[in-house]
C-alpha positions in Angstrom: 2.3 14.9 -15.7 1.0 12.2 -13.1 -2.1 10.8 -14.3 -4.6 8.8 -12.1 -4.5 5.3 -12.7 -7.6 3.3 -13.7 -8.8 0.7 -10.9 -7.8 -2.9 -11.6 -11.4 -3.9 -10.8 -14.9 -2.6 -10.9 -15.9 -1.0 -8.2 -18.1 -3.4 -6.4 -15.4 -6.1 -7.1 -14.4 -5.9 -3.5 -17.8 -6.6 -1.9 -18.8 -7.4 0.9 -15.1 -6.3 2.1 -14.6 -3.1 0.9 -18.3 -1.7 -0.5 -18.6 0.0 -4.0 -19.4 3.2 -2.2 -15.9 3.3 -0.3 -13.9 2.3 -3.3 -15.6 4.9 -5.3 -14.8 7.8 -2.9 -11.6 6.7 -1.8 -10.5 6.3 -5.3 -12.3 9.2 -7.1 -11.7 11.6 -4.3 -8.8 10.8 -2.3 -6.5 9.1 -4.5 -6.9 12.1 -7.2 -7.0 14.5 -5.0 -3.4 13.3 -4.2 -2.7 13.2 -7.9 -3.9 16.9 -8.2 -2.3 18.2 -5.8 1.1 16.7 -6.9 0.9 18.0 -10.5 0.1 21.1 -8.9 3.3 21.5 -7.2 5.7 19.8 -9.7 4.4 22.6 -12.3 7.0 24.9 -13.4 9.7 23.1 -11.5 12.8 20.9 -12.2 10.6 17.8 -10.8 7.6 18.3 -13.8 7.5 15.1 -16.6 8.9 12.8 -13.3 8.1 9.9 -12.0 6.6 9.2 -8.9 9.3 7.5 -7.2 11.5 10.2 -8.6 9.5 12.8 -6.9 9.4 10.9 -3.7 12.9 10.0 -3.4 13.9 13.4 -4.3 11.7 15.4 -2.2 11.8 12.5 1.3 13.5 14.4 4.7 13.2 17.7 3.1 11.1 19.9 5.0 10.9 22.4 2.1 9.4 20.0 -0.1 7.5 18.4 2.6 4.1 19.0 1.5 5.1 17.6 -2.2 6.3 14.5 -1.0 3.0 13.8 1.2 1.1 14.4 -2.2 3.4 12.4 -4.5 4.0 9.3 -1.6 0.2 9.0 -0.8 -0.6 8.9 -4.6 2.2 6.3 -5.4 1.1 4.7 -2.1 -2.8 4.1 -3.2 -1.8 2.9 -6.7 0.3 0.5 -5.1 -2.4 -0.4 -2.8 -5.5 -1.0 -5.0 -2.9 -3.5 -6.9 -2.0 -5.1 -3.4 -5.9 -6.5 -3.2 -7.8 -8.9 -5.4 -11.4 -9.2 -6.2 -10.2 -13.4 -5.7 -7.7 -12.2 -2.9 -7.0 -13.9 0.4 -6.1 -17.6 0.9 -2.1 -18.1 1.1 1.3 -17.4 -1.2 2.3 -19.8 -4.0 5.6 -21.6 -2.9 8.2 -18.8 -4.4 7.5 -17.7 -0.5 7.7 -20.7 1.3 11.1 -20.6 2.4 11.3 -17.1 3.0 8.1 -17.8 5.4 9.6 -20.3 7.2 12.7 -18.8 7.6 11.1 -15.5 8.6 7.7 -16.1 10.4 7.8 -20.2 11.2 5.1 -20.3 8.0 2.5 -18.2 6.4 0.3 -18.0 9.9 3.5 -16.6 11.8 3.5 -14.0 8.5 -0.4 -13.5 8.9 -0.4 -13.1 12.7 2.5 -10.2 12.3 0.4 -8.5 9.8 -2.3 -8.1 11.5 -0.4 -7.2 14.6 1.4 -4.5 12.6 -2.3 -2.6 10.8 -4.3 -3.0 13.9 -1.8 -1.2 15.9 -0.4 1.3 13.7 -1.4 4.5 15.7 -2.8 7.1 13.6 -2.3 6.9 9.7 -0.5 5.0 8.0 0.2 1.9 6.0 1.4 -1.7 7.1 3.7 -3.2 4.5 4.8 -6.8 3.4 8.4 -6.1 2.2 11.7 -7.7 1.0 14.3 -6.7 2.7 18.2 -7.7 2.8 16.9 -10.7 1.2 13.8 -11.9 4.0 10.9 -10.9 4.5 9.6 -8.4 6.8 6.0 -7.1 8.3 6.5 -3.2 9.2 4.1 -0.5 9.1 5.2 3.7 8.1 3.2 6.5 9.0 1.4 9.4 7.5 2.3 8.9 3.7 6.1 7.3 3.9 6.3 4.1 1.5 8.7 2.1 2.6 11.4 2.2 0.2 12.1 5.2 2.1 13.5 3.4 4.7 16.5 1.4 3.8 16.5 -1.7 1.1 12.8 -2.3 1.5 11.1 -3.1 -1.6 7.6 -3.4 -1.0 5.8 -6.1 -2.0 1.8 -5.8 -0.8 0.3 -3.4 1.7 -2.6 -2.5 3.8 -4.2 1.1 4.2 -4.8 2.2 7.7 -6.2 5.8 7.1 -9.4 5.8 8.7 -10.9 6.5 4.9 -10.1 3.5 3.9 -12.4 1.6 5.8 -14.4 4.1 8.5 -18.0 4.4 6.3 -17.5 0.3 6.0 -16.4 -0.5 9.7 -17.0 2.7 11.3 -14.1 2.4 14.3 -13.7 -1.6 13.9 -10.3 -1.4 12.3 -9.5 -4.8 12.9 -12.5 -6.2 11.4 -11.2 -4.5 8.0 -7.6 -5.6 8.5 -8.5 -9.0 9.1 -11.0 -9.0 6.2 -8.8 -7.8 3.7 -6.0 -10.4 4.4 -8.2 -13.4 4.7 -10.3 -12.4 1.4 -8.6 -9.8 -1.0 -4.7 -9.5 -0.4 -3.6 -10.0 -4.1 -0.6 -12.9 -3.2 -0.1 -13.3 -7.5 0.8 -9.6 -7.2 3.1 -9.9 -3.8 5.1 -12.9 -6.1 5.4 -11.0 -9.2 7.1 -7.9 -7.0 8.9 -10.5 -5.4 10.2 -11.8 -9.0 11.2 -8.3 -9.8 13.0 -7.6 -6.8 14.9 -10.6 -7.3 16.3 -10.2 -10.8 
């Protein structure tokens, strides 16, 4: 059985950037609906008692199992999310990424810059992504509920979410105000360098 996971923070730790009333009802509502609706499917079926990478990976480019993989990605997807920000968030990467930010984006700015580039112009819903991939690092953004070890080698290590529930009661149309706000003040960088760590072993 999937179980909702706990937040990592209380739920006006995010304040003024994301308020106590969004977190709540993205997290209480959303997220578990997602959870919900997964164990609903996955009872009775060879996929019960697995994982949620296992369900994802198993169900992904199967139009049979579409609606299951929506359910299970956007759940893994927000878990991974409310771990990808940081009530003392923002600021820039320890040096574990300082040569891949060089090599990749010219520095952490060039890295910044593409990030916000890559959430404020996602059309529609999605997620933009910081991810290690083929040993660099790469800004790229999926739709709807794909995470992006769906795509290739990508191992993601923080992310952004552009659904319009993740910031409309907050910023009301003003997506870039949100993006921007969430790097420069709760992007959880100790997280990014601990999936960077594991990626690397």
């Amino acid at each position: 059985m999937i179980t909702l996971p706990a937040l990592p923070y209380a739920y006006d730790a995010l304040e003024p950037c994301i308020s106590r009333r969004t977190l709540a009802l993205h997290h209480d509502k959303h997220h578990a609906a997602y959870v919900d609706k997964t164990n609903e499917l996955i009872e009775g079926t060879a996929l019960a008692g697995a994982d949620l990478e296992t369900i994802i990976r198993r169900t992904h480019g199967d139009e049979s199992r579409k609606q299951l993989f929506n359910q299970a990605a956007q759940a893994w997807n927000h878990g991974f999310y409310w771990r990808s920000l940081s009530p003392e968030g923002g600021g820039k990467p320890d040096e574990a990424f300082d040569t891949l930010l060089a090599d990749g984006f010219g520095g952490f700015e060039g890295l910044r810059d593409a990030l916000v580039e890559a959430a404020i112009g996602h059309f529609g819903s999605g997620w933009a992504w910081v991810t290690l991939e083929g040993g660099a690092l790469r800004i790229r953004d999926t739709h709807d509920a794909v995470p992006p070890f769906c795509e290739g080698d990508a191992v993601p290590l923080l992310c952004i979410d552009v659904w319009e529930h993740a910031y409309y009661l907050d910023y009301q149309n003003v997506r870039p105000d949100y993006v921007k706000a969430v790097i420069d003040e709760r992007l959880n960088w100790e997280f990014a360098a601990a999936n960077l760590r594991a990626a690397r072993r």
